[in-house]
CHARMM internal coordinates of N, CA and C (Angstrom, degrees):
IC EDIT
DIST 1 N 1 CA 1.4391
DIST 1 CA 1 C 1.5212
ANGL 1 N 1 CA 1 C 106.91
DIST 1 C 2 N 1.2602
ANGL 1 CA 1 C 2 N 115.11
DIHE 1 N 1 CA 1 C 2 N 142.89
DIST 2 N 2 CA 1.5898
ANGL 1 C 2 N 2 CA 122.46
DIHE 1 CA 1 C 2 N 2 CA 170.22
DIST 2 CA 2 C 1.6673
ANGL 2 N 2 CA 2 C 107.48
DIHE 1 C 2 N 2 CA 2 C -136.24
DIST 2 C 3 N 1.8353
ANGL 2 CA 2 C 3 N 75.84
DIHE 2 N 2 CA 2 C 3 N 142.67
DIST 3 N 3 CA 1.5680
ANGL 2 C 3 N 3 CA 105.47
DIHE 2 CA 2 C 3 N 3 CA 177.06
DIST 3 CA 3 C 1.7360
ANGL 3 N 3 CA 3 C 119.31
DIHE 2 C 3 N 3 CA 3 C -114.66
DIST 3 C 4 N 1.3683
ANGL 3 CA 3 C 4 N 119.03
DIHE 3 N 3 CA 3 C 4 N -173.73
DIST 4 N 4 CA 1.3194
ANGL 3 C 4 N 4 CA 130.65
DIHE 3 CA 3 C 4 N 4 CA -175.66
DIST 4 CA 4 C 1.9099
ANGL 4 N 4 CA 4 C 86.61
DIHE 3 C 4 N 4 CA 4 C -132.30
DIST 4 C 5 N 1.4879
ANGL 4 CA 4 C 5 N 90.14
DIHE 4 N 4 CA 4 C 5 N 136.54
DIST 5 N 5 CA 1.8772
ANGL 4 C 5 N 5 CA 91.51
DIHE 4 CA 4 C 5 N 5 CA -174.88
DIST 5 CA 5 C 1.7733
ANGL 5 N 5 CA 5 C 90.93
DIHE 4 C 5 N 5 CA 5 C -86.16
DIST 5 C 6 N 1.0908
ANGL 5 CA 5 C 6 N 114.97
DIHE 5 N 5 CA 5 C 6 N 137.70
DIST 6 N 6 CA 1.3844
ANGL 5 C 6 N 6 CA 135.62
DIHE 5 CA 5 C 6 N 6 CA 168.94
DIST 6 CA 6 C 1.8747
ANGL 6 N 6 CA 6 C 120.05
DIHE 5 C 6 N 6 CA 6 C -83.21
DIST 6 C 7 N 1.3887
ANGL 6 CA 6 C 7 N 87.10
DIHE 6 N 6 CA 6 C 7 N -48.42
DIST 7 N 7 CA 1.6075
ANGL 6 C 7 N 7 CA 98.48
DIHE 6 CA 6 C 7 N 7 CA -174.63
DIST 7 CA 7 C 1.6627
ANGL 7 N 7 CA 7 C 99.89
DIHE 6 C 7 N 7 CA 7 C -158.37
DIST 7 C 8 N 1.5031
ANGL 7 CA 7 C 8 N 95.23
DIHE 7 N 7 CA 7 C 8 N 148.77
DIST 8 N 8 CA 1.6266
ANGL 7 C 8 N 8 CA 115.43
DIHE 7 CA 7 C 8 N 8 CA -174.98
DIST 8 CA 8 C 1.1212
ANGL 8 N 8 CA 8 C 115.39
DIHE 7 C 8 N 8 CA 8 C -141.21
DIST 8 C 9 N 1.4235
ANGL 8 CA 8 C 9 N 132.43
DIHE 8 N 8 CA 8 C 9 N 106.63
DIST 9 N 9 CA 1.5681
ANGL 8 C 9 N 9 CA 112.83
DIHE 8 CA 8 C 9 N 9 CA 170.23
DIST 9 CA 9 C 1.9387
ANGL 9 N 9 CA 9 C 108.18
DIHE 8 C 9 N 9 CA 9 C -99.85
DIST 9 C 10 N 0.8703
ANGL 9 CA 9 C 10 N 112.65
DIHE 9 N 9 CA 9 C 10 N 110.19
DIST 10 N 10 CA 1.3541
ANGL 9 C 10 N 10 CA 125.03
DIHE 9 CA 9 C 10 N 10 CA 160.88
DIST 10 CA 10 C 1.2763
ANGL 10 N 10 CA 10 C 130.48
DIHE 9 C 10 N 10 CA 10 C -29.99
DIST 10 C 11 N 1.3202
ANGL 10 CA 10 C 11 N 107.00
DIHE 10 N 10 CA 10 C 11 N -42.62
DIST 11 N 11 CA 1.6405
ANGL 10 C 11 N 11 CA 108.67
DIHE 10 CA 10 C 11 N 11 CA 155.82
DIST 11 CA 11 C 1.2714
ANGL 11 N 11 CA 11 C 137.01
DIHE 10 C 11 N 11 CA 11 C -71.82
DIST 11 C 12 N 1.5214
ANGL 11 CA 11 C 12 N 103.25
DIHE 11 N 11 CA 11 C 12 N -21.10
DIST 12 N 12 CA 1.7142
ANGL 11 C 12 N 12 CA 103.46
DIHE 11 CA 11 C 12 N 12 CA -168.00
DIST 12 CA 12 C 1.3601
ANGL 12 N 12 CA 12 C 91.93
DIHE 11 C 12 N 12 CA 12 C -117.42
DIST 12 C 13 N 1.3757
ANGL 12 CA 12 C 13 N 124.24
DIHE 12 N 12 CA 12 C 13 N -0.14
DIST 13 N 13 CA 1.2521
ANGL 12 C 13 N 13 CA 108.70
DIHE 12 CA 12 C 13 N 13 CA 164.71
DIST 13 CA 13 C 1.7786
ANGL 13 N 13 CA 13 C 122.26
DIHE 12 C 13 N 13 CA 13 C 97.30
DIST 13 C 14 N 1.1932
ANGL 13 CA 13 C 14 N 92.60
DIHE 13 N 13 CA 13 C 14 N -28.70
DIST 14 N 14 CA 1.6283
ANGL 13 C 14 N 14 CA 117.31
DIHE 13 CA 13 C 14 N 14 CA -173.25
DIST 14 CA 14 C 1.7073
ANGL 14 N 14 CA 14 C 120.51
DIHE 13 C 14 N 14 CA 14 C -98.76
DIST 14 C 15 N 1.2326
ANGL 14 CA 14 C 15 N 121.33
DIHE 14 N 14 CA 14 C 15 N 169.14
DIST 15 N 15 CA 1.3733
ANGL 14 C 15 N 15 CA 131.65
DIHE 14 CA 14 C 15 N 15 CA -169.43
DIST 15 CA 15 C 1.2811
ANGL 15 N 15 CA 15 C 118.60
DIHE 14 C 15 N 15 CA 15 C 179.30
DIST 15 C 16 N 1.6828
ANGL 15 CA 15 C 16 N 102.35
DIHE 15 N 15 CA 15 C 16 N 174.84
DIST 16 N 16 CA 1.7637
ANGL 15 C 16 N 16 CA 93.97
DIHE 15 CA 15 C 16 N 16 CA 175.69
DIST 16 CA 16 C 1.7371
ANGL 16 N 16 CA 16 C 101.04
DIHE 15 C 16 N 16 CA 16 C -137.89
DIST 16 C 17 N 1.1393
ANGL 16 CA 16 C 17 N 109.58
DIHE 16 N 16 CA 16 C 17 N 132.65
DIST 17 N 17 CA 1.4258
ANGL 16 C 17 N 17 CA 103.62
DIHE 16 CA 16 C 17 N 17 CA 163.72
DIST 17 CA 17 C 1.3928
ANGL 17 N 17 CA 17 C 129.14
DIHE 16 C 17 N 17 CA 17 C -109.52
DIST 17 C 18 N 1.2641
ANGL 17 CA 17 C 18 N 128.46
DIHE 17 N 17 CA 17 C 18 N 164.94
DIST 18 N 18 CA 1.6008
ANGL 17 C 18 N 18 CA 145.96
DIHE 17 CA 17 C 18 N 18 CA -165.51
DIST 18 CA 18 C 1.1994
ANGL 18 N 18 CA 18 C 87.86
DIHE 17 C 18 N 18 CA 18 C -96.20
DIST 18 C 19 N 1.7736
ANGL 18 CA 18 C 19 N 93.97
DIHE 18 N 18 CA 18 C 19 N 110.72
DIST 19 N 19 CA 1.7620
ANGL 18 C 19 N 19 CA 96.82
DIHE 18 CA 18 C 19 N 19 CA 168.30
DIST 19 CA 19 C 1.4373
ANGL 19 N 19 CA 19 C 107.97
DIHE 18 C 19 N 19 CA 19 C -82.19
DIST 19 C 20 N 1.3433
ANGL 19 CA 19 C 20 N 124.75
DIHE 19 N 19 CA 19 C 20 N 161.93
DIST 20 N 20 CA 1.6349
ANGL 19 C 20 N 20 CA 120.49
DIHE 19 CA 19 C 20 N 20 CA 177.96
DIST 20 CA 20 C 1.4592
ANGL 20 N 20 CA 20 C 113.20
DIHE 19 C 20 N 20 CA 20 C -56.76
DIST 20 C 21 N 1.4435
ANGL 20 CA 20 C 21 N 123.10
DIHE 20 N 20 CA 20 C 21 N -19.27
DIST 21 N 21 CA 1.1288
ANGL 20 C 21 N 21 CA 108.83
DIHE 20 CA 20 C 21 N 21 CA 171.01
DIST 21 CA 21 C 1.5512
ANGL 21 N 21 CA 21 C 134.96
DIHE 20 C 21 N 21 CA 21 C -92.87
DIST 21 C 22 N 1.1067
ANGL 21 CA 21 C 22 N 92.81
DIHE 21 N 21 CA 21 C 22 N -4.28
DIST 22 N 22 CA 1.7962
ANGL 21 C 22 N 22 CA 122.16
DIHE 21 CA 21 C 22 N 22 CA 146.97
DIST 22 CA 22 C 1.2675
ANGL 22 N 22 CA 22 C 101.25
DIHE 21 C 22 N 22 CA 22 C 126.51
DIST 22 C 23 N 0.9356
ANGL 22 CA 22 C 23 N 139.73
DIHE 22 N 22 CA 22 C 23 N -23.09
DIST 23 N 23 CA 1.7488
ANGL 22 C 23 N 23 CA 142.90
DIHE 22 CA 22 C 23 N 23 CA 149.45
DIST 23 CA 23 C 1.2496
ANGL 23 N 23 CA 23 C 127.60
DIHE 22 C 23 N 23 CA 23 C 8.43
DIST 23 C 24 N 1.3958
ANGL 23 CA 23 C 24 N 123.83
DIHE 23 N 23 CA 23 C 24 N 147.77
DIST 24 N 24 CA 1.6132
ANGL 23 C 24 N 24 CA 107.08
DIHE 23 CA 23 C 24 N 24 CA 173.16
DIST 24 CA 24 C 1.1914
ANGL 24 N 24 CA 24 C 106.66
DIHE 23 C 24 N 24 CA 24 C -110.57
DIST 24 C 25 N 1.0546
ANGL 24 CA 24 C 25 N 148.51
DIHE 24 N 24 CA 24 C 25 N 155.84
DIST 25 N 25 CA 1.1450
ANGL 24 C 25 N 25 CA 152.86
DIHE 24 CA 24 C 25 N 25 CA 142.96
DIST 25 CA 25 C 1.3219
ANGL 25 N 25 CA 25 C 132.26
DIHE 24 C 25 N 25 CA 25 C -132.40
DIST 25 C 26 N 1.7871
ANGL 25 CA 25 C 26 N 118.94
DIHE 25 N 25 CA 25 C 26 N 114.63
DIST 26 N 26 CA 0.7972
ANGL 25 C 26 N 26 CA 133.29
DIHE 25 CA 25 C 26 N 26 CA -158.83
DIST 26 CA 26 C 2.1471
ANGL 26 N 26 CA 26 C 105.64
DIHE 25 C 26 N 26 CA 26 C -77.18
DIST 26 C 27 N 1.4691
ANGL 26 CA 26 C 27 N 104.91
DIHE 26 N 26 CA 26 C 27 N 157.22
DIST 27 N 27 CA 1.5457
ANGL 26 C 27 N 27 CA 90.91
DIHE 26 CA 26 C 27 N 27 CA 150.99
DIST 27 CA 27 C 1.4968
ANGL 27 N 27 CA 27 C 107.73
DIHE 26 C 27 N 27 CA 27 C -175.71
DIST 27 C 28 N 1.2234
ANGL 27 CA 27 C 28 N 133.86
DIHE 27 N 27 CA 27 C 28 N 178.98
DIST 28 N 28 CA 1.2949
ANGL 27 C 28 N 28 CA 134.91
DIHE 27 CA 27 C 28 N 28 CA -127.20
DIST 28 CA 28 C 1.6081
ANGL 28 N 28 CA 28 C 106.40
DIHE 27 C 28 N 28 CA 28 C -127.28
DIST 28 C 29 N 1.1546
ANGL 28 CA 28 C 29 N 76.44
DIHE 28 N 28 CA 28 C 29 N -173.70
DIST 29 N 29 CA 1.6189
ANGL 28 C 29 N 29 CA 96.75
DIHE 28 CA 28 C 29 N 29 CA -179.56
DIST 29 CA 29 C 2.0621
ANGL 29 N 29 CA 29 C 118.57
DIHE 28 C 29 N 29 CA 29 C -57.31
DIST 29 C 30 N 1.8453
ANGL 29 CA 29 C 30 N 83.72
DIHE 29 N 29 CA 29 C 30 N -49.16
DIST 30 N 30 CA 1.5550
ANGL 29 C 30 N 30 CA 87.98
DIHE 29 CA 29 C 30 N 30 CA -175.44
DIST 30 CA 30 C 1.5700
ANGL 30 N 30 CA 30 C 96.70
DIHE 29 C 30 N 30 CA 30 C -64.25
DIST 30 C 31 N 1.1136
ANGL 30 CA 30 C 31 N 134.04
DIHE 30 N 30 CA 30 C 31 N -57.82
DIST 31 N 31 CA 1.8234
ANGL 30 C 31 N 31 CA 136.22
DIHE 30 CA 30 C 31 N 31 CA -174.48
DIST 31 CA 31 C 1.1913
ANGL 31 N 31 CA 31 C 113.49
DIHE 30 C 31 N 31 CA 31 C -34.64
DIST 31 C 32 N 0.7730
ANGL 31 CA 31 C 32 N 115.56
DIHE 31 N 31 CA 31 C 32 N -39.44
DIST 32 N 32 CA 1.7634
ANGL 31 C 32 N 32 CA 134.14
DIHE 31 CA 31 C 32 N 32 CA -178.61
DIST 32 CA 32 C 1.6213
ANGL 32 N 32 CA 32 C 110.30
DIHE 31 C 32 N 32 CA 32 C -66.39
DIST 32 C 33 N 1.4797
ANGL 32 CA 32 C 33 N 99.25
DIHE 32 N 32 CA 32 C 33 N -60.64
DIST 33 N 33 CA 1.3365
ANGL 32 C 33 N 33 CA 100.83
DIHE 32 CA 32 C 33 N 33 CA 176.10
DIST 33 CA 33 C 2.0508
ANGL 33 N 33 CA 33 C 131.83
DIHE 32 C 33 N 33 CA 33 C -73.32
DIST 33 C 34 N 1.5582
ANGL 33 CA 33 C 34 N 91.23
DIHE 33 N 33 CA 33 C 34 N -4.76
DIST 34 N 34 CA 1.2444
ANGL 33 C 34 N 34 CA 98.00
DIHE 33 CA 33 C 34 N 34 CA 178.85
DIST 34 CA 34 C 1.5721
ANGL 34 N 34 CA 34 C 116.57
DIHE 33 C 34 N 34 CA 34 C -101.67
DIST 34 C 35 N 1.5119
ANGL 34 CA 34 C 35 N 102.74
DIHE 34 N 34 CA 34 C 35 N 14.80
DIST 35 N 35 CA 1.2200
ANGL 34 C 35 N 35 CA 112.02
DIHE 34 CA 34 C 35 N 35 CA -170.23
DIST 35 CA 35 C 1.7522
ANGL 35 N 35 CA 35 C 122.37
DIHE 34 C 35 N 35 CA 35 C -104.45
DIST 35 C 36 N 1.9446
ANGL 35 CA 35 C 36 N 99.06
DIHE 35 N 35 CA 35 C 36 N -16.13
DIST 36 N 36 CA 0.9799
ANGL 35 C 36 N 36 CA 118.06
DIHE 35 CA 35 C 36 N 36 CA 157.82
DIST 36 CA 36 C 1.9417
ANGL 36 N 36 CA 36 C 107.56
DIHE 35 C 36 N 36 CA 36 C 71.86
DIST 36 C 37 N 1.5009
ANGL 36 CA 36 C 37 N 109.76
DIHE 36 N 36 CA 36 C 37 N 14.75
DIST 37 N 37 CA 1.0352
ANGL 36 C 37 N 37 CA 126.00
DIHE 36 CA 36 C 37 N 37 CA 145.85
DIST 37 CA 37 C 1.4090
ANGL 37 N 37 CA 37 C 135.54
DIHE 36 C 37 N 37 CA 37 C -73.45
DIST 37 C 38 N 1.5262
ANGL 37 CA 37 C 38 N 131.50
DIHE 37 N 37 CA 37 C 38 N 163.50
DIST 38 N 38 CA 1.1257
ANGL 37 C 38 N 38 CA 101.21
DIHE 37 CA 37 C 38 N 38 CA -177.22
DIST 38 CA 38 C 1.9111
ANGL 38 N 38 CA 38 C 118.93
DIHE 37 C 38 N 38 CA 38 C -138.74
DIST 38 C 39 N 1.7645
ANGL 38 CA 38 C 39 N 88.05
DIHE 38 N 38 CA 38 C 39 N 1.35
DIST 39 N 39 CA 1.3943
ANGL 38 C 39 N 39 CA 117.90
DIHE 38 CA 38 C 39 N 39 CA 156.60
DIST 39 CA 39 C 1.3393
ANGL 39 N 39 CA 39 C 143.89
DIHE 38 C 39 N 39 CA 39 C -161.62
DIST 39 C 40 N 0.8816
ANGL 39 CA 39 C 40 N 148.44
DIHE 39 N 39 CA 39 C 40 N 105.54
DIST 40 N 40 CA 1.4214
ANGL 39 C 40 N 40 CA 143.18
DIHE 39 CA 39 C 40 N 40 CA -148.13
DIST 40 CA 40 C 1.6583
ANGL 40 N 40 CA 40 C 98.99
DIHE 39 C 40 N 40 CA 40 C -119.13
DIST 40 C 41 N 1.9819
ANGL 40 CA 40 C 41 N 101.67
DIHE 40 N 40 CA 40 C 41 N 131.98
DIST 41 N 41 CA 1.0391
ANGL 40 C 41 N 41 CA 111.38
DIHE 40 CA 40 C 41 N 41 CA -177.53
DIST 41 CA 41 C 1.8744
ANGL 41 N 41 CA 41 C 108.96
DIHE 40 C 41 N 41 CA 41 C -105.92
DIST 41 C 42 N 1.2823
ANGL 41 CA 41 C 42 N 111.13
DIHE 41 N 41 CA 41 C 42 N 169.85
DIST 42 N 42 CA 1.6212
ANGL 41 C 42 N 42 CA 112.53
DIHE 41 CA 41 C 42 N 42 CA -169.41
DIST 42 CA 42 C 1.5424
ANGL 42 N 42 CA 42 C 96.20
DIHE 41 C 42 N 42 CA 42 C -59.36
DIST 42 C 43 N 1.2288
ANGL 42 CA 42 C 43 N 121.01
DIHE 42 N 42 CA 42 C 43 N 159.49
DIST 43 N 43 CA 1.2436
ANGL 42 C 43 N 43 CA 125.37
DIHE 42 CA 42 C 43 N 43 CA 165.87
DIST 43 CA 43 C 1.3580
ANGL 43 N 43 CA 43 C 122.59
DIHE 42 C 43 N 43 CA 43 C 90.79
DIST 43 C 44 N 2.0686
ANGL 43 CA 43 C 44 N 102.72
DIHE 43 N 43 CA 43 C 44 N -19.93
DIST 44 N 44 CA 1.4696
ANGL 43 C 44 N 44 CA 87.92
DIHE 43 CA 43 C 44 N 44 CA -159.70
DIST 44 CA 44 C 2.1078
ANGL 44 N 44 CA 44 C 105.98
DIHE 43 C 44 N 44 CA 44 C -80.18
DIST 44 C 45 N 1.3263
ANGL 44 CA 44 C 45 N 89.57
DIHE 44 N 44 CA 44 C 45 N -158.18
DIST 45 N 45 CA 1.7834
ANGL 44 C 45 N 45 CA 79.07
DIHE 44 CA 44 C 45 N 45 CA 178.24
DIST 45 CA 45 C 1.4265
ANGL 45 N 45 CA 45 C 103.63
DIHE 44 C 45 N 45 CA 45 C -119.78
DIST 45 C 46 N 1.0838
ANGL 45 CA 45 C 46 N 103.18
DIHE 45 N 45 CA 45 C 46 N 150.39
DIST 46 N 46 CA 1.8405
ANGL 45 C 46 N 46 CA 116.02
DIHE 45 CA 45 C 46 N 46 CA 175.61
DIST 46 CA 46 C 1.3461
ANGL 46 N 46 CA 46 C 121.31
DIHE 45 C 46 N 46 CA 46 C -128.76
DIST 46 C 47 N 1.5298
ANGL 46 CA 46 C 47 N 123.90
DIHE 46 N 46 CA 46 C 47 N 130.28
DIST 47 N 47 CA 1.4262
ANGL 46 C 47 N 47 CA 91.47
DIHE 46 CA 46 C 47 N 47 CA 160.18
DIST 47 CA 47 C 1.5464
ANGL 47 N 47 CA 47 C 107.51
DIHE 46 C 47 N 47 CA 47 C -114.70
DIST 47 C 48 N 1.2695
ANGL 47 CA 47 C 48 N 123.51
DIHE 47 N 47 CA 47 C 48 N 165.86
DIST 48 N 48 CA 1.5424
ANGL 47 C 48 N 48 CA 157.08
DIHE 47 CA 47 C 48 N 48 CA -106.84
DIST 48 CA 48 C 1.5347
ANGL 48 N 48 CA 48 C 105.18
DIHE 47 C 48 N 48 CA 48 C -140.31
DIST 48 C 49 N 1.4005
ANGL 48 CA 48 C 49 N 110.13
DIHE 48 N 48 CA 48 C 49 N 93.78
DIST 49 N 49 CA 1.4400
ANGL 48 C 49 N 49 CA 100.32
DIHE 48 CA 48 C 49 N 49 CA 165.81
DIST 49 CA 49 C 1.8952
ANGL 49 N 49 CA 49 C 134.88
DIHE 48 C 49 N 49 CA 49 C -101.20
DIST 49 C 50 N 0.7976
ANGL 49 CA 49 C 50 N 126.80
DIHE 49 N 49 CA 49 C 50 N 161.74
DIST 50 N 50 CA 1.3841
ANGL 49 C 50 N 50 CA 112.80
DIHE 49 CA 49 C 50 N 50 CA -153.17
DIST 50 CA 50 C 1.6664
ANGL 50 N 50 CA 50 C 99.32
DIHE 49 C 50 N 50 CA 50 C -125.78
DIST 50 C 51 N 1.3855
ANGL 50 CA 50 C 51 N 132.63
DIHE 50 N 50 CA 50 C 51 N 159.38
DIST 51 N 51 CA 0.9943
ANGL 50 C 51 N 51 CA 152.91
DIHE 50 CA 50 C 51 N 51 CA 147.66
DIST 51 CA 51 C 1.5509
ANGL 51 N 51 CA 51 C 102.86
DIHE 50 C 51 N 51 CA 51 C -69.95
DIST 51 C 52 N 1.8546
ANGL 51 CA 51 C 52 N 106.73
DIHE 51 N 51 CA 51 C 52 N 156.28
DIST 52 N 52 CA 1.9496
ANGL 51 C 52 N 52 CA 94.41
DIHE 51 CA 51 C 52 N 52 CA 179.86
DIST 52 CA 52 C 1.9557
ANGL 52 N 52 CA 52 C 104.22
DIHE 51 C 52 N 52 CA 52 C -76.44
DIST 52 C 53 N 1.4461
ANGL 52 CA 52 C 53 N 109.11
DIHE 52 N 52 CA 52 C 53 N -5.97
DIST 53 N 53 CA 1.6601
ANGL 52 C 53 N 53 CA 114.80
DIHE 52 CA 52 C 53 N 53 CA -178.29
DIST 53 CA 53 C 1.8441
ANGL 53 N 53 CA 53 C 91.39
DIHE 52 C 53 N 53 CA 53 C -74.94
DIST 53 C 54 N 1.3192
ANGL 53 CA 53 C 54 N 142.58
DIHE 53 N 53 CA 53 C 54 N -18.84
DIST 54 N 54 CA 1.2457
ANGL 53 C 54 N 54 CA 139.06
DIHE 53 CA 53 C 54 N 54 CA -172.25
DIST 54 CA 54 C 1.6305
ANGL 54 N 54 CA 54 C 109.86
DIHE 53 C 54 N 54 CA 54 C 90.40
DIST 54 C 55 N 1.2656
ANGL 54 CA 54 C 55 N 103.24
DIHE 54 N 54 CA 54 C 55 N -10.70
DIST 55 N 55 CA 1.7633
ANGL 54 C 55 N 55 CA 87.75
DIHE 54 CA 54 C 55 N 55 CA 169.86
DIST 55 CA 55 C 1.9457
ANGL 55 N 55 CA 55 C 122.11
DIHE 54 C 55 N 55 CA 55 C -74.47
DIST 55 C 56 N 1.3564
ANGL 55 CA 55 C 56 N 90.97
DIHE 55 N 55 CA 55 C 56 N 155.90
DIST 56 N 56 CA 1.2170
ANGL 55 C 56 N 56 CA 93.74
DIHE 55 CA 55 C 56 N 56 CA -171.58
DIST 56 CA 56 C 1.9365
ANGL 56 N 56 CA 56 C 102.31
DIHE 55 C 56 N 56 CA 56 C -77.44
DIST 56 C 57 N 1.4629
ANGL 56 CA 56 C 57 N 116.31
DIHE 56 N 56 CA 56 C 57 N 149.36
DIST 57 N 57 CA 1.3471
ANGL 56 C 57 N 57 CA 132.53
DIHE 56 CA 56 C 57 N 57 CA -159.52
DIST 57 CA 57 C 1.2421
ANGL 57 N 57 CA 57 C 91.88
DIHE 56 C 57 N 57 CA 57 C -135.31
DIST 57 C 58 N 1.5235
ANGL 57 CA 57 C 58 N 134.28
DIHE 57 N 57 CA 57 C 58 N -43.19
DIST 58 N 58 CA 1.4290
ANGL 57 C 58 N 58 CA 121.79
DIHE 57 CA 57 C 58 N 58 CA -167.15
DIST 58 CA 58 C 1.3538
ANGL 58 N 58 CA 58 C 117.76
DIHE 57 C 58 N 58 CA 58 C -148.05
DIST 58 C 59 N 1.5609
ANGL 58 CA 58 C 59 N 155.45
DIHE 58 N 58 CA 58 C 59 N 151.46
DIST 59 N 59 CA 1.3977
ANGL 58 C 59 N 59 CA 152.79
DIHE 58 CA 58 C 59 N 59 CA 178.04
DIST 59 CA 59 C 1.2281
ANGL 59 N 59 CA 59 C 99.88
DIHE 58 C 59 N 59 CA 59 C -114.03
DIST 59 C 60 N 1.3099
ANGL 59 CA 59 C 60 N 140.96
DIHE 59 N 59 CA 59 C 60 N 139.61
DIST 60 N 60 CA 1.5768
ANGL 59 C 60 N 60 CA 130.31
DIHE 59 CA 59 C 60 N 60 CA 172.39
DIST 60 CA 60 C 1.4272
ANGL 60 N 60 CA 60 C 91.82
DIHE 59 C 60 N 60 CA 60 C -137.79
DIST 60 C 61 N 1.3407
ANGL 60 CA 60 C 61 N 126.16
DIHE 60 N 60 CA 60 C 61 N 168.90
DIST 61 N 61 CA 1.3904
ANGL 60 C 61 N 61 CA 143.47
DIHE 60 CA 60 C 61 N 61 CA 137.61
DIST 61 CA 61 C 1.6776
ANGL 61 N 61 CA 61 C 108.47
DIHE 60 C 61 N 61 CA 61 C -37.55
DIST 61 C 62 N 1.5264
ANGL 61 CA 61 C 62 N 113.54
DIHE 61 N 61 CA 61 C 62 N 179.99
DIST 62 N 62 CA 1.5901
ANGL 61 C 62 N 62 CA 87.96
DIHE 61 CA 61 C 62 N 62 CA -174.69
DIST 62 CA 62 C 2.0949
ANGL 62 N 62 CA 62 C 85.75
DIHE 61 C 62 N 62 CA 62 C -119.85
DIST 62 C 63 N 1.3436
ANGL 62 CA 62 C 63 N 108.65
DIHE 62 N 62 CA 62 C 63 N 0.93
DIST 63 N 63 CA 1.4480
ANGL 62 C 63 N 63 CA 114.61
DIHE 62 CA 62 C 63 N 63 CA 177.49
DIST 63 CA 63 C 1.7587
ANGL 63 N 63 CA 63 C 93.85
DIHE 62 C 63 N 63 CA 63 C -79.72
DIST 63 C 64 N 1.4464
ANGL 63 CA 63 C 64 N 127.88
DIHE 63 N 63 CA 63 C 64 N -24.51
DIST 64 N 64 CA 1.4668
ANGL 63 C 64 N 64 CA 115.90
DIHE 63 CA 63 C 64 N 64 CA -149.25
DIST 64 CA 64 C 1.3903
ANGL 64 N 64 CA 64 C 97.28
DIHE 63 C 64 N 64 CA 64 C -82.12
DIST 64 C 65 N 1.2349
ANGL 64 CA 64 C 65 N 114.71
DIHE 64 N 64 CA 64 C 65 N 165.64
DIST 65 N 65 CA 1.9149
ANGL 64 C 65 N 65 CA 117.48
DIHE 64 CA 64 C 65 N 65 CA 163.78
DIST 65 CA 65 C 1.2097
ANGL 65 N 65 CA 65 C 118.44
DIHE 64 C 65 N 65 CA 65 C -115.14
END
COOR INIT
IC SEED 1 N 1 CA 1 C
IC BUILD
């Protein structure tokens, strides 16, 4: 699944992005860090990996593997 990041705080690590289907979805600190990024600005695009519970586990670029 891919999103558009909405909001980022830099300190806490966390954010929420606009899923294409207009959705929010929030995610955290650990997602962030498993994504091996090291800043993400508003607007950019992500796609969204999920645990089978639906939480988010990882943020990647949508070029990354």
């Amino acid at each position: 699944m891919q999103g558009t990041v909405a909001s980022f705080d830099a300190t806490t690590r966390g954010g929420v992005l606009l899923l294409d289907d207009g959705t929010e979805l929030a995610f955290g600190a650990r997602a962030f860090d498993a994504s091996g990024l090291r800043l993400l600005r508003l607007g950019q695009r992500l796609r969204v990996d999920t645990d089978p519970d639906g939480e988010v586990v990882r943020v990647t670029l949508p070029t990354m593997a």
